[in-house]
FIRODREN-493742 format. One record per residue: x, y, z of N, C-alpha, C, O in turn; residue in one letter; residue number from 1. Coordinates in steps of 0.001 Angstrom, whole numbers. Layout:
X|Y|Z|X|Y|Z|X|Y|Z|X|Y|Z|A|NUM
...
This chain:
78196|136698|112510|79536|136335|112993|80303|137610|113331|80612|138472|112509|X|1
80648|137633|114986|81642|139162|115187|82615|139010|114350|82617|137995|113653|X|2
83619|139934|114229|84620|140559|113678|85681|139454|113740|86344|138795|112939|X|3
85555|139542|114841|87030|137978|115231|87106|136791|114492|88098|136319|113937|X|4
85681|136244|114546|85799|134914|113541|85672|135273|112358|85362|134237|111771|X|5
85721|136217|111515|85724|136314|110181|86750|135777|109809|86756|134755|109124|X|6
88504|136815|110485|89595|135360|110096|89745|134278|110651|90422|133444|110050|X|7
89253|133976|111780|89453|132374|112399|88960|131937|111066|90003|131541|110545|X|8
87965|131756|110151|87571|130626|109193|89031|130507|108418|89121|129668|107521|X|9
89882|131119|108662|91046|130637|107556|92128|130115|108339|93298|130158|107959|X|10
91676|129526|109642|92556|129056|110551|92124|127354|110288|91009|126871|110088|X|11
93659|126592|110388|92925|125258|109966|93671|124787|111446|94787|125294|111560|X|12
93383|124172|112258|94396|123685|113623|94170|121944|113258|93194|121194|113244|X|13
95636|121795|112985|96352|120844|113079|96663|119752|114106|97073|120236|115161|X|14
96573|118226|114099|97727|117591|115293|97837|116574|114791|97058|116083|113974|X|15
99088|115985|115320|99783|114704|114226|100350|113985|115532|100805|114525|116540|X|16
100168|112282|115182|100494|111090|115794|101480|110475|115131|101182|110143|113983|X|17
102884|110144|115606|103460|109406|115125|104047|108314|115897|104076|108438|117121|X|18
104582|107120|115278|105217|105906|115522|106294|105916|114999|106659|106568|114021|X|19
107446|104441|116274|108569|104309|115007|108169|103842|113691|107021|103429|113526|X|20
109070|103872|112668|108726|103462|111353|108499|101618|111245|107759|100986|110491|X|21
109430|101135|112288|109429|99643|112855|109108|99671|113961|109562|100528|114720|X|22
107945|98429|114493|107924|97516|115862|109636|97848|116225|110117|98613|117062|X|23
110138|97162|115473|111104|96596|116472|113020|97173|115996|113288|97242|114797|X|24
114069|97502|116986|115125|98307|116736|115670|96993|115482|116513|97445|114707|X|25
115360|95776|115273|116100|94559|114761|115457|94850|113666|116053|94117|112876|X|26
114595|95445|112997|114035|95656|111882|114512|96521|111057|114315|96494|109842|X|27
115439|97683|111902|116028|98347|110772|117329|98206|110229|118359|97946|110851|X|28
117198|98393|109065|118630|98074|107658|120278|99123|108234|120357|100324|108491|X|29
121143|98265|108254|122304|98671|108851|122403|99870|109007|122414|100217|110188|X|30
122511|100967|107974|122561|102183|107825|122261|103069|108551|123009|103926|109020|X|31
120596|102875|108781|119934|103420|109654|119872|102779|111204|119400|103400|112156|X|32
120404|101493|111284|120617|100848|112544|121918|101886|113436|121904|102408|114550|X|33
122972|101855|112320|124160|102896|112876|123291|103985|113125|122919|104172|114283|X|34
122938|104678|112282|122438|105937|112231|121411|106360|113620|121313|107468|114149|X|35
120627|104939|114031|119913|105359|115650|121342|105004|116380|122073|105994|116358|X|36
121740|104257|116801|122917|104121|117540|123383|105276|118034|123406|105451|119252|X|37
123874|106346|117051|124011|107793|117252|123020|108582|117856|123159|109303|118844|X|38
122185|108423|117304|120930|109307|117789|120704|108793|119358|120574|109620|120260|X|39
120684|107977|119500|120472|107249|121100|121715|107868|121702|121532|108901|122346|X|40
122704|107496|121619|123707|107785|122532|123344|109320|122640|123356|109645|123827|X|41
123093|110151|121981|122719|111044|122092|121525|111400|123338|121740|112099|124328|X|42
120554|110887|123078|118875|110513|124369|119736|110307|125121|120298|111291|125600|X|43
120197|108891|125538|120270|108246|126741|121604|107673|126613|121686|106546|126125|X|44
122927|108436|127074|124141|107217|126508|124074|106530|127929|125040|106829|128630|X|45
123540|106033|128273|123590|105140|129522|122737|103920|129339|122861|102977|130121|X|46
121888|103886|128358|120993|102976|127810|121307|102500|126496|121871|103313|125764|X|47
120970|100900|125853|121400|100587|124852|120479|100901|123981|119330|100730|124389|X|48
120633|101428|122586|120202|102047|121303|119016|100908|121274|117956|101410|120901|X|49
118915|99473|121577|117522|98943|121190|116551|99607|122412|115484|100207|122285|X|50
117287|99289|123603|116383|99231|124220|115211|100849|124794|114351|100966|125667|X|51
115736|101719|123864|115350|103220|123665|114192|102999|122385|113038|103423|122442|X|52
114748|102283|121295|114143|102603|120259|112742|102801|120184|112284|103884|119821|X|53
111968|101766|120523|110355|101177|120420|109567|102564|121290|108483|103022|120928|X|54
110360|103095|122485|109920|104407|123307|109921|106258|122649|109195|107247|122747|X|55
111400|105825|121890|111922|107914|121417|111756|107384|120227|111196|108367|119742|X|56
111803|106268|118947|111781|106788|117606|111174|107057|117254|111413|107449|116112|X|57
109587|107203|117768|108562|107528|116904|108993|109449|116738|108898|110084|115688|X|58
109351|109884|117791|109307|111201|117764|110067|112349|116917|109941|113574|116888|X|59
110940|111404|116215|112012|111907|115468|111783|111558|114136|112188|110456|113767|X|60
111041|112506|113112|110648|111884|111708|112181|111061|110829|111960|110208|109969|X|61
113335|111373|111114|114384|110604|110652|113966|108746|110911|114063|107885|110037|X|62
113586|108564|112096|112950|106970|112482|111913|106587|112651|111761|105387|112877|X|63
110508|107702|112592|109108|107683|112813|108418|107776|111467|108938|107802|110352|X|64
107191|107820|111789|106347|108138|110567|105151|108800|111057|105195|109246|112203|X|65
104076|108938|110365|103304|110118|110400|101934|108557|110718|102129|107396|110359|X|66
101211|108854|111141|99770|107417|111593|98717|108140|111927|97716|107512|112272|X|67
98661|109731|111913|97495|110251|111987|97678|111544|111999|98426|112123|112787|X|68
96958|112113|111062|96625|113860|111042|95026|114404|111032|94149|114385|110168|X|69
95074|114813|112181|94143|115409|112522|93969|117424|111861|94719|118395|111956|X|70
92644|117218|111261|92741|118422|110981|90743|119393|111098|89671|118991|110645|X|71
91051|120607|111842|89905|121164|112441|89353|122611|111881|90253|123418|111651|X|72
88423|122921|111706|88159|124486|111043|86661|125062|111672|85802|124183|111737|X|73
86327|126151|112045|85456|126769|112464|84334|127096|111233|84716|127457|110120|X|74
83122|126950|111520|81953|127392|110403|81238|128045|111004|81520|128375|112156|X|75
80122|128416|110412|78629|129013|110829|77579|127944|110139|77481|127511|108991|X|76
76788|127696|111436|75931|126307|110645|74785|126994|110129|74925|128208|109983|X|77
73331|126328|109721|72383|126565|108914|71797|127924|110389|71358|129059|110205|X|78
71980|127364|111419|71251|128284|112492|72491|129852|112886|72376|130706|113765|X|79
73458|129704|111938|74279|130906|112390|75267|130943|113735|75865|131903|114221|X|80
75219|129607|114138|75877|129717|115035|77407|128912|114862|77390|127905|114153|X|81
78589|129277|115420|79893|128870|115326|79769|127824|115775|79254|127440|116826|X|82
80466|127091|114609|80558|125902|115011|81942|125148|114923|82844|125889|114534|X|83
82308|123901|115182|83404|123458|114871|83848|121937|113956|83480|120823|114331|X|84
84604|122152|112852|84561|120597|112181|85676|120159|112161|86587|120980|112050|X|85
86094|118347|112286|87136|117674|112459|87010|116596|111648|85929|116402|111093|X|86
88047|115758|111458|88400|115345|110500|89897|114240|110853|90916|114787|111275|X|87
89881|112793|110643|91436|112408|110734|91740|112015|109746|90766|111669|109077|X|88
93047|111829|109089|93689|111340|108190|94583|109907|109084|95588|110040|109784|X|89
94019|108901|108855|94954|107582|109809|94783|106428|109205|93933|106024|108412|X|90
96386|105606|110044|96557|104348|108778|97546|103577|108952|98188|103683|109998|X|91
97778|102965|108328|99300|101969|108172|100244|102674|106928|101470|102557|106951|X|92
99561|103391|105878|100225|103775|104707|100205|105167|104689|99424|105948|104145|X|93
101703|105438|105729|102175|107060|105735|101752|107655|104287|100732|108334|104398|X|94
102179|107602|103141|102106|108252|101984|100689|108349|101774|100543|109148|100848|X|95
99390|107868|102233|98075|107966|101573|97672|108663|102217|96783|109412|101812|X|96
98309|108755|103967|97514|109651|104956|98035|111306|104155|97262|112210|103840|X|97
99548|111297|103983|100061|112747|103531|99649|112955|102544|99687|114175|102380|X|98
98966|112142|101147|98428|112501|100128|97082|113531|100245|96882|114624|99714|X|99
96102|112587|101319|94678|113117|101621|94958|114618|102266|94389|115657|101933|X|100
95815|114487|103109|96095|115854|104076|96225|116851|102993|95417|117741|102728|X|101
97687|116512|102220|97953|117539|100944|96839|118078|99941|96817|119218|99476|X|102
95751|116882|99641|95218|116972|99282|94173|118099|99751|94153|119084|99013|X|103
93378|118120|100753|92208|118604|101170|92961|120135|101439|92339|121076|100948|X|104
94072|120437|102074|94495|122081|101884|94837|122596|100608|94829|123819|100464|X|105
95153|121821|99609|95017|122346|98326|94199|122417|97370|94390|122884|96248|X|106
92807|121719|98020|91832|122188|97524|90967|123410|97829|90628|124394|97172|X|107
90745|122993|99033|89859|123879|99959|90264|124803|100287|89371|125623|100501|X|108
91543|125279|100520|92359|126763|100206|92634|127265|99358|92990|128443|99328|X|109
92549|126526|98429|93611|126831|96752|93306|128129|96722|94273|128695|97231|X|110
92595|128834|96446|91905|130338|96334|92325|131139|97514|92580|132301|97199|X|111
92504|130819|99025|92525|130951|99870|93259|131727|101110|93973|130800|101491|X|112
93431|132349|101615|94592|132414|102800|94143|131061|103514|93004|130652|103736|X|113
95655|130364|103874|95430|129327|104683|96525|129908|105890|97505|130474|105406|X|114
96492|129852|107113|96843|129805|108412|96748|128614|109303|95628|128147|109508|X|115
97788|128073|109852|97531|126632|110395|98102|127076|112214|98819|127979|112646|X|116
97531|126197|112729|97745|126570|114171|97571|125060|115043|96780|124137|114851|X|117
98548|125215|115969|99091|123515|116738|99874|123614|117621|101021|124033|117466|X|118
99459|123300|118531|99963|123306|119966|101709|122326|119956|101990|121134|119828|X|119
102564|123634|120169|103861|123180|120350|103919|122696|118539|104440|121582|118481|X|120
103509|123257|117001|103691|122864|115990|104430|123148|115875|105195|122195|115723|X|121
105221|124620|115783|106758|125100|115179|107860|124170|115971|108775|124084|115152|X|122
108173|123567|116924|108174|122894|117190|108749|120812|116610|109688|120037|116430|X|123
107104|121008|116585|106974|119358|116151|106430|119111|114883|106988|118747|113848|X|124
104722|119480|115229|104125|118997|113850|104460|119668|112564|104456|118966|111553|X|125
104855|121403|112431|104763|121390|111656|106417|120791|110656|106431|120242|109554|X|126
107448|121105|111411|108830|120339|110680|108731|119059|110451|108980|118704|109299|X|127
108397|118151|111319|108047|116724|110928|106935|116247|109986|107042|115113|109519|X|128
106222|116757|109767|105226|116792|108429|105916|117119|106823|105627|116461|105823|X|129
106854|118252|106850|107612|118913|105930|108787|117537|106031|108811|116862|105001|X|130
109526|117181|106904|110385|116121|106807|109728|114801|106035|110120|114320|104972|X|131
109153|114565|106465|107789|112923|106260|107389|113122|104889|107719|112343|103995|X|132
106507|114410|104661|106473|114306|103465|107452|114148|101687|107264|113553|100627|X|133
108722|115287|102393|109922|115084|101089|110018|113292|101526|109419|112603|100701|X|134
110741|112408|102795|110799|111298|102560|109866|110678|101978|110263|109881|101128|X|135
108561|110760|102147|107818|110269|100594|108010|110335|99398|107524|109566|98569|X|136
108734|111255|99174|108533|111629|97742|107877|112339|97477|107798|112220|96254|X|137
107002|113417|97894|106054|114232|97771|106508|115458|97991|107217|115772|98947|X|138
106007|116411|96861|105934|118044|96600|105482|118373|97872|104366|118006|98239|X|139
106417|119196|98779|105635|120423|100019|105188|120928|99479|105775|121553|98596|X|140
103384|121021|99702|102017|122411|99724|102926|123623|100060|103939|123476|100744|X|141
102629|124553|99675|102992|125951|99496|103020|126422|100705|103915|127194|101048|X|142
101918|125980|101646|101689|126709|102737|102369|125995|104021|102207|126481|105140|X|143
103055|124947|103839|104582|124214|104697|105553|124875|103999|106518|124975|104756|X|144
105749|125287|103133|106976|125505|102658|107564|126820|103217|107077|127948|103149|X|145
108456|126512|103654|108951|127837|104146|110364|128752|103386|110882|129814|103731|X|146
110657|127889|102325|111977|128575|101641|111935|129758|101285|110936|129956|100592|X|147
112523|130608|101424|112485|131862|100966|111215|133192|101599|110921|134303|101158|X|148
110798|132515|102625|110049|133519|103183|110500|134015|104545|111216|133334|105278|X|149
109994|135394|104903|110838|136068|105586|109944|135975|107307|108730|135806|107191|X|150
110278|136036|108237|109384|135191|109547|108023|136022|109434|106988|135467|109801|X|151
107991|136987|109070|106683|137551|109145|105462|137231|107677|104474|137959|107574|X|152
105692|136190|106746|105299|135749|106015|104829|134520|106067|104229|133860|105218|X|153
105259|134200|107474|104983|132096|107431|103372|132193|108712|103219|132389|109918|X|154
102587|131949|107653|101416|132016|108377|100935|130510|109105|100006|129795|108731|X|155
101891|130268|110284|101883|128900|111496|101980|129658|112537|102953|130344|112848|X|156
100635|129515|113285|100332|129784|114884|100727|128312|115580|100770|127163|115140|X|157
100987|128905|116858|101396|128134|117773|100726|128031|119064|101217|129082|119475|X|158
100246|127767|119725|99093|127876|121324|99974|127852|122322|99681|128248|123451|X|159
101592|127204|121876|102056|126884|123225|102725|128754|123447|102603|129488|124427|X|160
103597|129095|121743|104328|130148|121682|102943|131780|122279|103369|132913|122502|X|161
101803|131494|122366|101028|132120|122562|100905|132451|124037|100682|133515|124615|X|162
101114|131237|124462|101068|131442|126131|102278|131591|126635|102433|131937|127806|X|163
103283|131351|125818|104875|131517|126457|105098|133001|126849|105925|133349|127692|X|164
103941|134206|125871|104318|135270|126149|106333|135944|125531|106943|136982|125788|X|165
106579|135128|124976|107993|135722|125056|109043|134700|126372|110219|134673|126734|X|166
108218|134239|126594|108970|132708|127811|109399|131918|127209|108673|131138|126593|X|167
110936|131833|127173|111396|130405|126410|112236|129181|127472|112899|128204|127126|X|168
111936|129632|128709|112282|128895|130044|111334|127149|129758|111894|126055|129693|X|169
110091|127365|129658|109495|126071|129799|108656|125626|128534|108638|126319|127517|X|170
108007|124510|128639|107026|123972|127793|106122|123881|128555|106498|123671|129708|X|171
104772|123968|128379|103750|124158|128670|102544|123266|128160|101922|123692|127187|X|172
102111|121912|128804|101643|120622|127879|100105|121539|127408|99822|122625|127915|X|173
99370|120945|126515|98096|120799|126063|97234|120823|127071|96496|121706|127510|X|174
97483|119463|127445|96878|118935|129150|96422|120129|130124|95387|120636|130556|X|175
97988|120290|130218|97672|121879|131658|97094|122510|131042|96212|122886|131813|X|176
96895|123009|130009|96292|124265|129376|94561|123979|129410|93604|124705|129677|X|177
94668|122854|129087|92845|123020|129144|92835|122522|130242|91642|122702|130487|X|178
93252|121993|131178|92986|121749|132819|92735|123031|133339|91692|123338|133916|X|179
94083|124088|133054|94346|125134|133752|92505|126355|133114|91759|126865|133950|X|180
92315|126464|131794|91291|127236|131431|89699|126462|131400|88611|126853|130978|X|181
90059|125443|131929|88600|124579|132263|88115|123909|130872|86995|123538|131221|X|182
88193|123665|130030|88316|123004|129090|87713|121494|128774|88297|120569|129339|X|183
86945|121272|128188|86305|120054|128444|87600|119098|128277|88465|119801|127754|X|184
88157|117650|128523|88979|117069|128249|88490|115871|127297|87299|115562|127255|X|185
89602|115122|126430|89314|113950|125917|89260|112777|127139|90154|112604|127967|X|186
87673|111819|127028|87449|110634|128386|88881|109649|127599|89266|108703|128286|X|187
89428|109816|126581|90419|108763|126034|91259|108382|127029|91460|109499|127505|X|188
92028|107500|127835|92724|107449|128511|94332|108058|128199|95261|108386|128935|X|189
94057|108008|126157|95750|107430|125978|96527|109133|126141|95856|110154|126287|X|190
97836|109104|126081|98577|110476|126100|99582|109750|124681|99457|108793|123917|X|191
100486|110745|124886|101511|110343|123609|102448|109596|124073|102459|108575|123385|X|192
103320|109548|124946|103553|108350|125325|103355|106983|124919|104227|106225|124495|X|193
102024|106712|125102|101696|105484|124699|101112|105155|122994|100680|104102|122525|X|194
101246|106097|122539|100884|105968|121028|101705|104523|120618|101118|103530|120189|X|195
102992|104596|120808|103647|103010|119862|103156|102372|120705|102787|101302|120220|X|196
102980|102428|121546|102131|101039|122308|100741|100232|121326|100429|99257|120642|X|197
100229|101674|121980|98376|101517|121305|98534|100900|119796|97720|100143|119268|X|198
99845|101418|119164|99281|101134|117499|100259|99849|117426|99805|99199|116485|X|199
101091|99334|117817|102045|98617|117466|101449|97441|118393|101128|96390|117836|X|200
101274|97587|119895|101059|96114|120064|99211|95907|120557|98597|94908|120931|X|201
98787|97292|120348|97088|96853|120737|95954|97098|119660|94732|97247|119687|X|202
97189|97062|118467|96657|97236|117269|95633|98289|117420|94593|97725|117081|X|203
95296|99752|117806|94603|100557|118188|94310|101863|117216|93766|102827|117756|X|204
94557|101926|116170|94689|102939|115117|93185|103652|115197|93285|104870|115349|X|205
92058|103252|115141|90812|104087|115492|91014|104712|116736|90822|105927|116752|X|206
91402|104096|117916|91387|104794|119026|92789|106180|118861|92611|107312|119309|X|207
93855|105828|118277|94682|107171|118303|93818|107767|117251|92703|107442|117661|X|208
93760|107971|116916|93080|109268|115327|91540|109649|116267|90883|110679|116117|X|209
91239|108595|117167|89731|109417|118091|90593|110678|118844|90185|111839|118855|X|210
91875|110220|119476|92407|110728|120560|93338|112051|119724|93711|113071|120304|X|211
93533|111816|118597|94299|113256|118020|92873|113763|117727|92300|114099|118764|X|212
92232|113895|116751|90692|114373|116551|90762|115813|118033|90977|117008|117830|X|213
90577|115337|119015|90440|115194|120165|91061|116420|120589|90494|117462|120920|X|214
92597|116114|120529|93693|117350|120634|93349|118495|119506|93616|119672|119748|X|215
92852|118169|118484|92680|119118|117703|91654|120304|117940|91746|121528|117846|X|216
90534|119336|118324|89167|120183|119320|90038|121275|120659|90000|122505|120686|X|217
90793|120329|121692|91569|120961|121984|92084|122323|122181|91728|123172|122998|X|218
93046|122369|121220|93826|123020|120937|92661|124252|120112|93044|125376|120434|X|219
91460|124326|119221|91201|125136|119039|90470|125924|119760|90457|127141|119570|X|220
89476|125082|121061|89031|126105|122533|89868|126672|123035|89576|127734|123585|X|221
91782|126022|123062|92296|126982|123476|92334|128204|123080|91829|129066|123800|X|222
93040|128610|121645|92617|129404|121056|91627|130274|121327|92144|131369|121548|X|223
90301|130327|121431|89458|130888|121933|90382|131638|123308|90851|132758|123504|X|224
90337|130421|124041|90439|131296|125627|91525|131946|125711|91536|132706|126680|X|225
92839|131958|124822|93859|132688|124867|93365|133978|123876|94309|134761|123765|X|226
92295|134385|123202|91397|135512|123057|90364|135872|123488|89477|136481|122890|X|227
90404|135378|125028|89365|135716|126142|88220|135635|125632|87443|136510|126014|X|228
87544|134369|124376|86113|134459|123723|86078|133024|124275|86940|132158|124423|X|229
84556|133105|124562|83206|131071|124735|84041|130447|124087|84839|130704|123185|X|230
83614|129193|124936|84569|127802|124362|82939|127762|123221|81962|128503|123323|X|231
83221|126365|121977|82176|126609|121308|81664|124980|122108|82393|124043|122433|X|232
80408|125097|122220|79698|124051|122848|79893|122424|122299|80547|122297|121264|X|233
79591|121730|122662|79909|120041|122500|78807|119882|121167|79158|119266|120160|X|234
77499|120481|121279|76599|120447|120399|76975|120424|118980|76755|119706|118004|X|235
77750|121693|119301|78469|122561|117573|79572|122336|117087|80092|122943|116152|X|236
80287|120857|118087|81562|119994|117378|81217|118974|116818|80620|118037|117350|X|237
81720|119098|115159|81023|117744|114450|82512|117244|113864|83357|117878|113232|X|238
82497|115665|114389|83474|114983|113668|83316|114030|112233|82741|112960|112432|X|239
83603|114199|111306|83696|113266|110050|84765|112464|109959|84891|111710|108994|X|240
C-alpha cells in the first residue's frame, strides 16, 4: 500500500437520507405545526405551510429524521489490493439506525483516529446527524462532537469544500462531480428529491439505502480523483 492510503484507512465517508418525520403536514402536534408555519413562510411565503411540507421537511432535522446512513472505508484484501467496503444503516426506527451507526464508530475506532468525509457534510450530514441524534436522546460520539475544539482539530472532510478551492459563490452537486471526472454512476434512477416520495408513498426503503450505499461509493472515487489517484475498480467494491 503507497504512502497515501496508509491514512485513507482512517477515513470513514459518510451519506445520510432523510424524510419528513410525518407523511403528512396534518400529522403534526400544534407546537410544531406553528413552528413549520414559520419555517415555511420562511422557504416559500407565497405557498401554504402544508402544501411545502411533504417536499422541504425532510431536509431540516427540526421536521425530518434520519432513514438511512450509509457508511464506507478503504482495505487491502487477501490479494493486497485496495479495496472498498459499504455498509447501510436503514429503517422506520430513527433511534436503532443512530444506535448501530454510533455503535460501529465506537467500536471500530475506539483505539483509533477516526476522520469522516461527505460530500457537502459540513454542511448537511454532518450537523443533522449531531441534531437527530441529541433529539433521540442519545450521547454525541466524540468524533461529532465538536464543543470545545478549535477548527483545526475537527477531523470532517468535505468533497464539495475540496473542490470549492476557497469558492464560496456556488454548490457543486455529487452528480456533476462524477459526471464531470468520469466516474462510474449509480443505474438507481432516484436523486434526493424524491426520497419522501420513494419511502413514504412507494414504500421503497431497500431501494434508498441501495441508492445512499451508492453516494457513499461515490463520494469516495471522488476523493481519489480530487488526489489525482485510480478510481478503485467495481471488482474491489464490496457491499454488506
Amino acid at each position: 500500500m503507497s504512502n497515501f492510503f496508509v491514512p485513507l484507512k482512517n477515513i470513514l465517508f459518510i451519506d445520510i437520507e432523510t424524510a419528513s418525520c410525518f407523511q403528512s403536514y396534518n400529522d403534526l402536534g400544534v407546537r410544531m405545526k406553528k413552528a413549520w408555519n414559520h419555517k415555511a413562510s420562511l422557504i416559500n411565503p407565497e405557498k401554504d405551510p402544508s402544501e411545502i411540507y411533504f417536499s422541504k421537511a425532510g431536509i431540516y432535522a427540526e421536521f425530518g429524521k434520519v432513514i438511512a446512513i450509509s457508511v464506507g472505508f478503504f482495505f487491502t484484501d487477501e490479494n493486497k489490493r485496495v479495496s472498498f467496503k459499504v455498509k447501510c444503516f436503514s429503517g422506520h426506527n430513527e433511534e436503532t439506525i443512530l444506535r448501530g451507526f454510533i455503535q460501529l464508530i465506537e467500536t471500530k475506532y475506539k483505539n483509533k483516529r477516526l476522520v469522516f468525509c461527505a460530500h457537502n457534510g459540513k454542511e448537511f450530514d454532518y450537523p443533522y446527524l449531531c441534531r437527530r441524534i441529541l433529539i433521540n436522546g442519545l450521547d454525541l460520539p466524540k468524533h461529532l462532537n465538536l464543543t470545545g475544539k478549535k477548527p483545526w482539530e475537527v477531523d470532517h472532510l468535505d468533497t464539495l469544500d475540496m473542490w470549492k478551492f476557497g469558492d464560496r459563490k456556488n454548490y457543486t452537486s455529487l452528480d456533476l462531480l462524477t459526471a464531470l471526472f468520469d466516474i462510474p454512476g449509480s443505474k438507481n434512477d432516484l436523486d434526493g428529491s424524491r426520497v419522501n416520495e420513494v419511502y413514504y408513498l412507494e414504500k421503497g426503503i431497500e431501494r434508498i439505502a441501495n441508492y445512499c450505499m451508492e453516494d457513499v461509493i461515490a463520494t469516495a472515487q471522488l476523493y481519489l480523483k480530487l488526489h489525482n489517484k485510480p478510481l478503485i475498480e467495481a471488482e474491489n467494491i464490496v457491499k454488506i
